[in-house]
C-alpha positions in Angstrom: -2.2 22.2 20.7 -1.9 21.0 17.1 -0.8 17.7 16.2 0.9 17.8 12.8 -0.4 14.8 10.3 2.4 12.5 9.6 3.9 12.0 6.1 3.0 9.1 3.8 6.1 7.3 2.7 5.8 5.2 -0.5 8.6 2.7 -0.3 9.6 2.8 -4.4 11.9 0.0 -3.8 8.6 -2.0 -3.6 7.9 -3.5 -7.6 4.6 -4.7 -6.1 3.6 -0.6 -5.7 4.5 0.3 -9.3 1.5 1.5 -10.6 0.9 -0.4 -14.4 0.6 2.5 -17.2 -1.4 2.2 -20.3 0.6 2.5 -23.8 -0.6 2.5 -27.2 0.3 0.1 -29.7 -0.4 1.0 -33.3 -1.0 -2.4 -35.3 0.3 -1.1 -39.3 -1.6 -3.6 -41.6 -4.9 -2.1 -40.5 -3.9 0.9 -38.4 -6.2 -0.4 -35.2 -4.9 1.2 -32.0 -4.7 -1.4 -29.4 -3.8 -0.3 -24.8 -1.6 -2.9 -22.9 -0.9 -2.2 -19.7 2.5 -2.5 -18.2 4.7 -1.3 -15.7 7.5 0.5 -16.4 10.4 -1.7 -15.1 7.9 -4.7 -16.7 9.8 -6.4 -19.5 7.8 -5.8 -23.2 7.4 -9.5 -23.2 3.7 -9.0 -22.2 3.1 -6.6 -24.9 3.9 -9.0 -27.6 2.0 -11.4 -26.1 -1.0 -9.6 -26.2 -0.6 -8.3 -29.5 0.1 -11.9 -31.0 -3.5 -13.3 -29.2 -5.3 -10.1 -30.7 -4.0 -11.5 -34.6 -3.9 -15.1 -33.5 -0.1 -15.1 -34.2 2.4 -16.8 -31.7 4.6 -13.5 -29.8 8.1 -14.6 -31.8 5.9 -13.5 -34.7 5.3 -10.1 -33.4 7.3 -7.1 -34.3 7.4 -4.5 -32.0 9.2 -0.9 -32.9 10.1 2.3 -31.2 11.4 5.1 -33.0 11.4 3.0 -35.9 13.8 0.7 -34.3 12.6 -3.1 -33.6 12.4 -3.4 -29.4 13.4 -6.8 -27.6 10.8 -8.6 -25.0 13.5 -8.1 -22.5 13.2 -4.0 -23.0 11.3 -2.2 -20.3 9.4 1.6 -20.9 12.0 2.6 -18.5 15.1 1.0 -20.5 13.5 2.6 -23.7 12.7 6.1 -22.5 8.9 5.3 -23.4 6.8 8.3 -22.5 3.5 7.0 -22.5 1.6 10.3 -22.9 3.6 11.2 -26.6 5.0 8.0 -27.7 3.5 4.8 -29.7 4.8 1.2 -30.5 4.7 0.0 -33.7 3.5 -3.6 -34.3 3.4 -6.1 -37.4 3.4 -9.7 -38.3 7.7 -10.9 -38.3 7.9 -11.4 -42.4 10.1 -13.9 -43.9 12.7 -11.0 -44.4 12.8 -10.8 -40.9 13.4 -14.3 -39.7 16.5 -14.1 -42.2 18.1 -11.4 -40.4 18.0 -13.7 -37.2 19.6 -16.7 -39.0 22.0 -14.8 -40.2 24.1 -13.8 -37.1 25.2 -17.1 -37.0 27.0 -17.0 -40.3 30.2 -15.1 -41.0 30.7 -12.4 -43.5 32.3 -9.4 -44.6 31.1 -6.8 -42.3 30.0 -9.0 -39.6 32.1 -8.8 -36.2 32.7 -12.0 -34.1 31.3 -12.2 -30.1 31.0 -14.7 -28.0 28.6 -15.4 -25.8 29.1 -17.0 -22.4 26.3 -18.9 -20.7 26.8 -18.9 -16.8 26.9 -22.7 -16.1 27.5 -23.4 -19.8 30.7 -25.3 -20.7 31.6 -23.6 -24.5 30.7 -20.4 -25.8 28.1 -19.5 -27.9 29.6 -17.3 -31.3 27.4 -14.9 -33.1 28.2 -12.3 -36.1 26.8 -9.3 -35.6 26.7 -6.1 -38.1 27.9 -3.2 -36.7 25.4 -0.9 -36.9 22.3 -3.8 -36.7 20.5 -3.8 -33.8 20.8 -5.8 -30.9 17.5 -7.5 -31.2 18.6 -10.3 -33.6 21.1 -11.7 -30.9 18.7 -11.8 -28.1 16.0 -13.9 -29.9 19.0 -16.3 -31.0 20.6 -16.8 -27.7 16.6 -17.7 -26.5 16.5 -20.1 -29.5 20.2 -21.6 -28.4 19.1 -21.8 -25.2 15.5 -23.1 -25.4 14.3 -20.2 -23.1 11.8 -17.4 -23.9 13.6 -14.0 -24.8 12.2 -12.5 -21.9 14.2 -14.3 -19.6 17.5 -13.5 -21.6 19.7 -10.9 -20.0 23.2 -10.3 -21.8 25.4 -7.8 -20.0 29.0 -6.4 -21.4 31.4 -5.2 -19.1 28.4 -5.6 -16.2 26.2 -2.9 -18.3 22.5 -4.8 -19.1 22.4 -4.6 -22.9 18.8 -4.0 -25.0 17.8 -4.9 -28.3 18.1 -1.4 -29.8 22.0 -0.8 -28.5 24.1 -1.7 -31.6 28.0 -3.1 -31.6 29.2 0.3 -32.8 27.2 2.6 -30.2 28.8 -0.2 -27.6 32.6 0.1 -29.3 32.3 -3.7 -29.8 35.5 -4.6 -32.2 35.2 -8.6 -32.9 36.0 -11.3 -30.0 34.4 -9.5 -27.2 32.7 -11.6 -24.7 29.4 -11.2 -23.7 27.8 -12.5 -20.6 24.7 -14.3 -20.8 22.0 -14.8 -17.8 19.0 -16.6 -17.9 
């Protein structure tokens, strides 16, 4: 009489059994390729972390890109697609041009659509303009700035869907005066 071997069940609701994966981060001022391991449900906060101590640069001063789109520290491998075998990030130092294109979703202009932001536990709303085709990136480091919180712990959802940097108003048929919810 043979006594079949039971199966092994891996319980993937479980984040501590999420095995961390190695991706490659290309750094573009001197081409050095740098490994950070992360999970893949793991917010990209820790990448840019470990890319600012490499260059002795605070993470707000890190760019990182994907697809030649700038990613948010609240973005996960998963959230992104990231196939770590094929794919790279992109990293470099946040240039002045850069920290413009943050400051400048809080002032109106031509193109520029109005949201609202509302904080849960927060008594008025914040108001940010947004280009339509920009990126969503902008919006998250400004709500983290507002809110004196780090971007990773920034989750901004629109009609219950979570929302990443790289999602733009237009791809999310935002029109002006939409409200966005705001968790921290």
């Amino acid at each position: 009489m043979s006594i079949a071997p039971s199966p092994i069940i891996l319980d993937s609701e479980s984040d501590s059994d999420e095995i961390e994966e190695s991706v490659r981060v290309l750094w573009k001022r001197n081409m050095r390729l740098h490994h950070v391991e992360i999970c893949p449900s793991e917010p990209l906060g820790k990448a840019f972390e470990k890319i600012g101590q490499l260059y002795d640069l605070p993470a707000d001063q890190v760019e990182l890109s994907y697809k030649d789109e700038p990613i948010a520290r609240t973005d996960t491998l998963l959230t992104l697609g990231f196939n770590v075998v094929r794919d790279n990030f992109y990293a470099k130092e946040i240039d002045s041009d850069s920290a413009e294109v943050t400051s400048s979703i809080l002032k109106p202009g031509n193109s520029k659509i109005l949201v609202k932001c509302l904080v849960k536990n927060g008594k008025t709303p914040l108001q940010y303009y947004l280009n339509p085709v920009a990126p969503l990136h902008p919006l998250f480091a400004q709500v983290a700035a507002d809110l004196n919180v780090p971007e990773t712990k920034v989750k901004i959802k629109f009609d219950g869907e979570n929302l990443n940097g790289r999602q733009t108003p237009k791809s999310l048929d935002l029109e002006g005066g939409e409200c966005l919810e705001v968790y921290t």
